[in-house]
N, CA, C and O of each residue as an XYZ file, in Angstrom:
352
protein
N      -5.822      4.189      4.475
C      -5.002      4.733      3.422
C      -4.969      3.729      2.264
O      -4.239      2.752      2.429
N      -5.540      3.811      1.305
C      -5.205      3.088     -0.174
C      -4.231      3.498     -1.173
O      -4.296      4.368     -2.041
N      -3.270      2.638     -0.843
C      -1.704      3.143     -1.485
C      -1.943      2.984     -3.456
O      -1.818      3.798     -4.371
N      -2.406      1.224     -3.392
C      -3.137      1.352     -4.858
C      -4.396      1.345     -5.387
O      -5.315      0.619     -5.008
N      -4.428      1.969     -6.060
C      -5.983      2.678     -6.700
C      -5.904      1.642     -7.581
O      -7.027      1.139     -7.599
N      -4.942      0.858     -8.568
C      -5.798      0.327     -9.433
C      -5.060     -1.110     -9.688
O      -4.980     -1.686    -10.772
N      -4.445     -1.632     -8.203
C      -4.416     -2.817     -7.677
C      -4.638     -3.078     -6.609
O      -4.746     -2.044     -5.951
N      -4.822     -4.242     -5.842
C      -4.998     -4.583     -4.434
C      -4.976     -5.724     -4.596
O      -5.499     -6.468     -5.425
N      -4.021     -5.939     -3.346
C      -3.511     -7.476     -2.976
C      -4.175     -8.072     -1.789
O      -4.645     -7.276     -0.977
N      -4.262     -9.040     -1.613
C      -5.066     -9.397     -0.341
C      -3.864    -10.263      0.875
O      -3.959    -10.334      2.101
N      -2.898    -10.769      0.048
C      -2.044    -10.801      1.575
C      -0.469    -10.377      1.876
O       0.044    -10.069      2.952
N       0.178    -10.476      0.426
C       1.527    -10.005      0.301
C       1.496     -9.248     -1.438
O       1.012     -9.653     -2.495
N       2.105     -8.257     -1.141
C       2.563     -7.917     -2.435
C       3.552     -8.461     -3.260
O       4.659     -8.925     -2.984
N       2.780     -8.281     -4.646
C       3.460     -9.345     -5.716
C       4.967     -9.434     -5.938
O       5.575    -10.466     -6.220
N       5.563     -8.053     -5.751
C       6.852     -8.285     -5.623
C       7.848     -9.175     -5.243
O       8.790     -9.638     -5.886
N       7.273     -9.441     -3.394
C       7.623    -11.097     -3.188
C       7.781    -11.730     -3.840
O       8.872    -12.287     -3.957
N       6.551    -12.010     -4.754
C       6.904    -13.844     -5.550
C       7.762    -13.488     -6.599
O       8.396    -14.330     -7.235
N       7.816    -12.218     -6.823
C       9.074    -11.986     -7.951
C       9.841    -12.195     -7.974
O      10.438    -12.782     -8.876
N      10.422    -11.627     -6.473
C      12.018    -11.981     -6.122
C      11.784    -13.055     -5.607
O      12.856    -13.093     -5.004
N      11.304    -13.974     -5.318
C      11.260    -15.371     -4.861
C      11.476    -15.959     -5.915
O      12.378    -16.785     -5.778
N      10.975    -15.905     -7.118
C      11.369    -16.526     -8.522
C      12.432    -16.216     -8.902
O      12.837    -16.852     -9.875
N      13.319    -15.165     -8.349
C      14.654    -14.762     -9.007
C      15.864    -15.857     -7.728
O      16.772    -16.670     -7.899
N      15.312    -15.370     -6.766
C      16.262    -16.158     -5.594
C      16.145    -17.651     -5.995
O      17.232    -18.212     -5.858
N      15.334    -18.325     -6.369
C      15.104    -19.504     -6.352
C      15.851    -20.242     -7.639
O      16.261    -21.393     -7.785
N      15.849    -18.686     -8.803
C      16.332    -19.120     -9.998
C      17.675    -19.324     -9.786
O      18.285    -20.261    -10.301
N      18.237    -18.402     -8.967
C      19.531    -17.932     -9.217
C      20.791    -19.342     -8.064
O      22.019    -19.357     -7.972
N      19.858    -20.171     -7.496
C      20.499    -21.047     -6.530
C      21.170    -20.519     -5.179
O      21.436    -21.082     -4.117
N      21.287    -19.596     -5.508
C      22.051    -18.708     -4.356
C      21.271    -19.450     -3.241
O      20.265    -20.115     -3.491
N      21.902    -19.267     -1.718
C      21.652    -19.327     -0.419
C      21.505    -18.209      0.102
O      22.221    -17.264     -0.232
N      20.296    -18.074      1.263
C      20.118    -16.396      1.743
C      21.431    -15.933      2.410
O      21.726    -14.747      2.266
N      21.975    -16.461      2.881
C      23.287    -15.751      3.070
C      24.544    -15.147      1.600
O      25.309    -14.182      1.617
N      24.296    -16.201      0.463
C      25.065    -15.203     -0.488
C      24.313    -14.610     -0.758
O      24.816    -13.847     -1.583
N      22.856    -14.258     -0.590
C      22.230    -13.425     -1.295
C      22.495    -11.870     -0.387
O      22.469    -10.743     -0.883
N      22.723    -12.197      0.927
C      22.604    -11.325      2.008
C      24.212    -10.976      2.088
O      24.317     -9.868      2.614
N      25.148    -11.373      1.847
C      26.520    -10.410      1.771
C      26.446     -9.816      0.464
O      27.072     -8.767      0.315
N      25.682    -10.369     -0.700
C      26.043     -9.750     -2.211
C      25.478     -8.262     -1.963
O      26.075     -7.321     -2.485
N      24.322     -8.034     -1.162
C      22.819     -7.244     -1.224
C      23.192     -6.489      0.192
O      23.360     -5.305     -0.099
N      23.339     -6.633      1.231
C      23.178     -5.936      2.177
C      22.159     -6.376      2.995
O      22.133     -6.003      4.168
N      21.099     -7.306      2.436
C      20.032     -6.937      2.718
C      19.927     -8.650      4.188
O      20.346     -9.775      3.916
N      19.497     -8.387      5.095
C      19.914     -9.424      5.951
C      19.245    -11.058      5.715
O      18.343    -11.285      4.909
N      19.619    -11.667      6.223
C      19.250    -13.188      6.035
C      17.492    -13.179      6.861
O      16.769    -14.036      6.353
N      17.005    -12.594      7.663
C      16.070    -12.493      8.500
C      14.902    -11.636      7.462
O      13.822    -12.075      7.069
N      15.420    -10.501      7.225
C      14.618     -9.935      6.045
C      14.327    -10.856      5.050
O      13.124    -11.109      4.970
N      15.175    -11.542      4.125
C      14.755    -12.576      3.170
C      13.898    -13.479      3.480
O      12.944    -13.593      2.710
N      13.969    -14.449      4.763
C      13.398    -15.053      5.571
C      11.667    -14.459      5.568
O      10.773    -14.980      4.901
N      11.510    -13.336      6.427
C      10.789    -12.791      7.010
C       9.974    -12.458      5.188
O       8.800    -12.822      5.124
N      10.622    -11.773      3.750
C       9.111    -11.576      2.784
C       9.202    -12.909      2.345
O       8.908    -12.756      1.159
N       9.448    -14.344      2.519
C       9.179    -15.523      1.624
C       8.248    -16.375      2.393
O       7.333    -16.971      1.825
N       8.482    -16.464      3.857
C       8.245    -17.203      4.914
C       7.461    -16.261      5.779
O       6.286    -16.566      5.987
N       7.787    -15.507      6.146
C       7.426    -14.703      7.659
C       5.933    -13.625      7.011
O       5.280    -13.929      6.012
N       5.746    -12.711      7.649
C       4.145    -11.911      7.676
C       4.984    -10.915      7.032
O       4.199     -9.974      7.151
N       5.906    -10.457      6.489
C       6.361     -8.919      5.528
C       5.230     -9.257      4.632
O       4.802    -10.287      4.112
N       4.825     -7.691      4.652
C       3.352     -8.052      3.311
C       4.087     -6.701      2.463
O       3.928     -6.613      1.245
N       4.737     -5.873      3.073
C       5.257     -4.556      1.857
C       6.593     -4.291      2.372
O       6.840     -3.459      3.246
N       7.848     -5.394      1.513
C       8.840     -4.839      1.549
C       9.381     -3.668      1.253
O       9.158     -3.381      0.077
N       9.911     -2.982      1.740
C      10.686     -1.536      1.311
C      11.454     -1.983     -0.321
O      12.012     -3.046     -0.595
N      11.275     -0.951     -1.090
C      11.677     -1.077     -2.138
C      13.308     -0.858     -2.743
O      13.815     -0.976     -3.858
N      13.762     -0.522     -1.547
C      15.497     -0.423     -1.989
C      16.176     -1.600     -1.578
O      17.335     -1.669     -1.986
N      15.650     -2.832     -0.670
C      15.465     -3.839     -0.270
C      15.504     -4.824     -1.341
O      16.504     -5.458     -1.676
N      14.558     -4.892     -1.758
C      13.945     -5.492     -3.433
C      14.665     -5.467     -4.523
O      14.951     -6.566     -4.999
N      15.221     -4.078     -5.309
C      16.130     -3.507     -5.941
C      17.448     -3.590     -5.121
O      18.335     -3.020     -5.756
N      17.877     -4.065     -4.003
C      19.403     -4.645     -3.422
C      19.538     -6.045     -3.879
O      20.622     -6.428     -4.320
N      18.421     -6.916     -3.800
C      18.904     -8.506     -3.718
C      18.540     -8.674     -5.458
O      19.081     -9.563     -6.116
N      17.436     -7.572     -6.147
C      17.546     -7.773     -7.784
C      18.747     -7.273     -7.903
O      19.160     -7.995     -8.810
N      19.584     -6.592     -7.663
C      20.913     -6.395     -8.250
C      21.928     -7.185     -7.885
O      22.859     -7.404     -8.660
N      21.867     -7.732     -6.598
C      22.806     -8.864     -6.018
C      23.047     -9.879     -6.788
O      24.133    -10.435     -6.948
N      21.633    -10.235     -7.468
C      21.105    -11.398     -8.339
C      21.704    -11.057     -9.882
O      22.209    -11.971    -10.533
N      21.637     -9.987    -10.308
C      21.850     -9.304    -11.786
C      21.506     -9.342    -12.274
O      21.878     -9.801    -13.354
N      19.885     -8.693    -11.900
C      18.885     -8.049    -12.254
C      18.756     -6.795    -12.148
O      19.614     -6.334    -11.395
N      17.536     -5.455    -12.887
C      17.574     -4.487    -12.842
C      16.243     -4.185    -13.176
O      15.936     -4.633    -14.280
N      15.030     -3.359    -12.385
C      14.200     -3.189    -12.258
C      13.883     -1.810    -13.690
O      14.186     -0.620    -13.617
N      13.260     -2.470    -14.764
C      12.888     -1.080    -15.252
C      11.485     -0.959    -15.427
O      10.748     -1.944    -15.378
N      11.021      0.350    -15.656
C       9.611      0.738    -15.534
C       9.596      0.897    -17.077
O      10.648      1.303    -17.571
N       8.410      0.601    -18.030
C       8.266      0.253    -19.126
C       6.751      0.734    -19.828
O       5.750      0.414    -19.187
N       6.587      1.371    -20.915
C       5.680      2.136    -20.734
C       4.207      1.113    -21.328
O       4.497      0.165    -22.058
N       2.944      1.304    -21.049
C       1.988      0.500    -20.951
C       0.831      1.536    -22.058
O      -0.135      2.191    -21.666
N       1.344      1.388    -23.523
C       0.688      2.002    -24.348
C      -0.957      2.264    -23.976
O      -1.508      3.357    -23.839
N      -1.527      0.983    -23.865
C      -2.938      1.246    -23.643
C      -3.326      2.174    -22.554
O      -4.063      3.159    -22.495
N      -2.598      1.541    -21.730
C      -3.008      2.597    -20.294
C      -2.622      4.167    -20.378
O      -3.209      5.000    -19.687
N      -1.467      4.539    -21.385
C      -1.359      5.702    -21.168
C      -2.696      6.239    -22.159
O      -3.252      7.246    -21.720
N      -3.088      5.841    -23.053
C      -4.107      6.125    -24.094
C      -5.196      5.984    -23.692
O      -6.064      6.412    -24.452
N      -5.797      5.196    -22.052
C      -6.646      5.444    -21.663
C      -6.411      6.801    -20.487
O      -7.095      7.815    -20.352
N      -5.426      6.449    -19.888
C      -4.999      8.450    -19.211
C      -5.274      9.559    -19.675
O      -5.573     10.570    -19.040
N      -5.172      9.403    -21.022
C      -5.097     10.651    -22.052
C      -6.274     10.995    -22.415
O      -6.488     12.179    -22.675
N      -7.196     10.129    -22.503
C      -8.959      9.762    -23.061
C      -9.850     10.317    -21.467
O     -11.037     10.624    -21.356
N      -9.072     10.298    -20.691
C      -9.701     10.523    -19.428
C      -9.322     12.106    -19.085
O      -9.985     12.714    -18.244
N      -8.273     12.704    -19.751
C      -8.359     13.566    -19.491
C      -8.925     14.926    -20.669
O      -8.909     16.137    -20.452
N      -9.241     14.435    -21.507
C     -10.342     15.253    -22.122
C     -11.039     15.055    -21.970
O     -11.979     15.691    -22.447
């Protein structure tokens, strides 16, 4: 199954180091990060350290909001102008 067509990662998805750059920014300890978020101390553990290669994404978007952050999707002019070129 090829989830992305027009990326591929070879051992963890990039997301990780995202929120690893936010956790790391933010000083927090995985435990305040894990009562702010829901999201458990073992999970945090497990995408920085451990073999998680595709965290669940409400996971991700729990500890970016714990943090006070907010995930937005943003539009990628070129790419839609090559979408559009592809479909005529």
């Amino acid at each position: 199954m090829n989830l992305y067509k027009s990326y591929v990662f070879r051992n963890k998805d990039p997301v990780i180091d995202e929120t690893r750059t936010l956790v790391q920014d933010s000083g927090s300890s995985y435990a305040e990060i894990s009562k702010d978020s829901g999201v458990s101390v073992t999970t945090l553990y497990a995408w920085f350290h451990g073999k998680t290669k595709r965290p669940q994404s409400a996971s991700i978007e729990a500890v970016g909001r714990a943090l006070g952050y907010k995930r937005v999707w943003q539009p990628d002019k070129k790419l839609a102008a090559k979408r559009r070129a592809k479909r005529k």
